[in-house]
N, C-alpha and C positions, 0 to 999 in steps of 0.2 A: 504493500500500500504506500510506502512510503516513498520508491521508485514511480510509483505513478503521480504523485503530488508535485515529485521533485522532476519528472518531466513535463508536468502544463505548468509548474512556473518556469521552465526556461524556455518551452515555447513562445506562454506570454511573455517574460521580460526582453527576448530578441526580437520577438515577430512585432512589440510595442512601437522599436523603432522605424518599420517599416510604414506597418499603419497608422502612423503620425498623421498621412496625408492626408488621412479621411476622417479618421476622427479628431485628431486635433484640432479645427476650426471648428470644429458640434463643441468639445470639451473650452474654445477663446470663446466661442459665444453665448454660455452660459452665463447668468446676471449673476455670479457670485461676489463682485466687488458692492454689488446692492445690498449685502447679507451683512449683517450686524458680524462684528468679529467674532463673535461666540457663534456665531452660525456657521459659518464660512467652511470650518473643517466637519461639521457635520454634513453640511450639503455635499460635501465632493466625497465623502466616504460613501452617503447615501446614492449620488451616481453612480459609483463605482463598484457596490455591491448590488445596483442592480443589473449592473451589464452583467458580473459573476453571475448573479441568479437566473439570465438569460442562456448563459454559456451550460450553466448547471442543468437546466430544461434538456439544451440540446442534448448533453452529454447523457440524459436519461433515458431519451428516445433513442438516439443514437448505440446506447449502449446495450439497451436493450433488443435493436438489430443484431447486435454482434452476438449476445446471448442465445440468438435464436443457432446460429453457425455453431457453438458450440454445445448445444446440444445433440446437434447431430452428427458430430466429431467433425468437425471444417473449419475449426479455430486456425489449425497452421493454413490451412488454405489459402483464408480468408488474409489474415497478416498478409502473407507473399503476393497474392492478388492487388489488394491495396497500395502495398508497397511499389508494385510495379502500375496501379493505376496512378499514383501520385508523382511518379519521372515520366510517365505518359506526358502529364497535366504539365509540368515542366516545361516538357519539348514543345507540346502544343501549344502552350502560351507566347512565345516568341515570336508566332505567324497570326495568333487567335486572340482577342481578347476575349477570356470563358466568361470572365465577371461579366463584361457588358453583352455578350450575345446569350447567356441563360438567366442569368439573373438582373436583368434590366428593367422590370417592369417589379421587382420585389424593392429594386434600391430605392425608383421612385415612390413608392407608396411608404415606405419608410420613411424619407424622408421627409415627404409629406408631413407624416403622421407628426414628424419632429419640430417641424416649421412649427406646427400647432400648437404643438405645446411649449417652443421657446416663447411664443407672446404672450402665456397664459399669466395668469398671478403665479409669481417664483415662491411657491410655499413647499417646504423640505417635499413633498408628497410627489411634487412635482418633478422635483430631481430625481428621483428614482423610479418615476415612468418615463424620464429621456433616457438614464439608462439602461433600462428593460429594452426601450427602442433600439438605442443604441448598438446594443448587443445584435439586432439582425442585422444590420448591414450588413452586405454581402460583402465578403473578406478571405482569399487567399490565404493568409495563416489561420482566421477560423477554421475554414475547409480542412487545413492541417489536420489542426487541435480537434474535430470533431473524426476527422478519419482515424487517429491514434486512439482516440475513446472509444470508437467502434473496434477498434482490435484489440481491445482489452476483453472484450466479450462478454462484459459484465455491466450492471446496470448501475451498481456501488461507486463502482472503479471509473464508469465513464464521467458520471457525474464529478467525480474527486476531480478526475483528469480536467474536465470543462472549467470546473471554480477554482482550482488552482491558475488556470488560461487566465482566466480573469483576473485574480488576486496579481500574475504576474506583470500584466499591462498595465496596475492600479499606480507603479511609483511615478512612473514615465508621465502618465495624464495626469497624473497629483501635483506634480512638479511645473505642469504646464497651465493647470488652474489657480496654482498659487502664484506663479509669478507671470503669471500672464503675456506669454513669450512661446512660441515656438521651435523648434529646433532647427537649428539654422540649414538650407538648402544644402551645403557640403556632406555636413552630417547623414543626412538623408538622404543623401547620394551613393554615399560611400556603404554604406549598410545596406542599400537596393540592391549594390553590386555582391554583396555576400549572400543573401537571404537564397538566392538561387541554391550556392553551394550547402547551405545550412538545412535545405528543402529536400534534398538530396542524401543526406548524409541522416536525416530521420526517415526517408522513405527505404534507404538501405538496411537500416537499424531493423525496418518492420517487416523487410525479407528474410534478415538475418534471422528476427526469432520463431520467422513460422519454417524453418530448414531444421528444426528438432537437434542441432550439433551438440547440445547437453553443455553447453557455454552459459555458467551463470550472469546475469543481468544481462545478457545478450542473445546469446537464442538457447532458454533454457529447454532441457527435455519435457518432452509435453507427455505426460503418463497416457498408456495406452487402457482403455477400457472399452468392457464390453457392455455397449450401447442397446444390444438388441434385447428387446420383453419376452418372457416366457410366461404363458399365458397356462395357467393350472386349472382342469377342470374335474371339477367332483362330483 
């Protein structure tokens, strides 16, 4: 359990610097300098655990696809599939944009939904339905973070995996709602040009553990069991 917490926060805390672009202008135009100073660190907590509670959702559903694979022994399958649909996603992304040709009609309604509620009265309740919203945007390292929960194969685990995601993107936008500044274009540059190699090197990781090599924290052995019902009649 503890390998799974400790991989969504460093998906979130790397993948954060990526997706600065998107969410960092939802996180600068938040009314937080409007909030009493006693409010201030409540309201960005309260955004921030709602995107987690967002991510948590996914990781439920999500993980509970994955649960269905391992009840019928296709756990390692599944892992290696994935693995290799996420360097798919990789290579296609350089000729395709995936975000805007499938998910283009969720981002708008999203953000929609967000507009509405940046003009609404800024009461804490509020900040924590932008970040629920927040949390769908359509997003390449979510995508990640939700396909690694789904190869956990558990519904526990996906979930843990999801709100750690969360928890780990929490410092990066906290830092940017406090001081009201964004990350400068170099920064964000130079991190776009890694995040490929970093995409790659967790979709390898989720080939590795469904190849059963008995390699602890890496491709552990997957116990073999016998799956099939024997039905007793009296």
């Amino acid at each position: 359990m503890f390998a799974i917490v400790l991989a969504g926060l460093a998906i979130g805390f790397i993948g954060s610097f990526h997706c600065i672009g998107m969410c960092g202008p939802i996180a600068l135009s938040l009314p937080v300098n409007t909030q009493q100073s006693a409010n201030k660190i409540v309201v960005i907590v309260l955004y921030n655990i709602g995107r987690a509670f967002t991510y948590a959702l996914l990781g439920v559903l999500f993980g509970l696809i994955g649960n269905q694979f391992v009840l019928i022994g296709y756990q390692q399958i599944l892992s290696v599939v994935l693995g290799c649909f996420i360097l798919l996603v990789v290579l296609l992304n350089k000729t395709l944009n995936i975000e805007r040709v499938f998910f283009k009609n969720l981002h708008i309604k999203v953000q929609n939904q967000l507009a509405y509620y940046l003009v609404r009265k800024n009461n804490a309740f509020n900040f924590f339905t932008i970040g629920l919203l927040n949390g769908l945007l359509p997003c390449g390292l979510v995508y990640l973070a939700i396909t690694s929960a789904m190869a956990t194969g558990s519904i526990i685990n996906g979930a843990l995996l999801m709100f750690a995601f969360g928890l780990g993107t929490s410092p990066l936008m906290f830092s940017i709602m406090v001081l009201h500044k964004a990350i400068g274009f170099n920064a964000r540059r130079n991190v776009k040009k890694i995040m490929p190699l970093f995409i790659v090197l967790t979709a390898c990781m989720l080939i590795l553990r469904g190849m059963n090599l008995g390699i602890p924290f890496i491709s552990p052995a997957f116990s073999q069991q016998n799956k099939t019902a024997t039905l007793d009649c009296h």
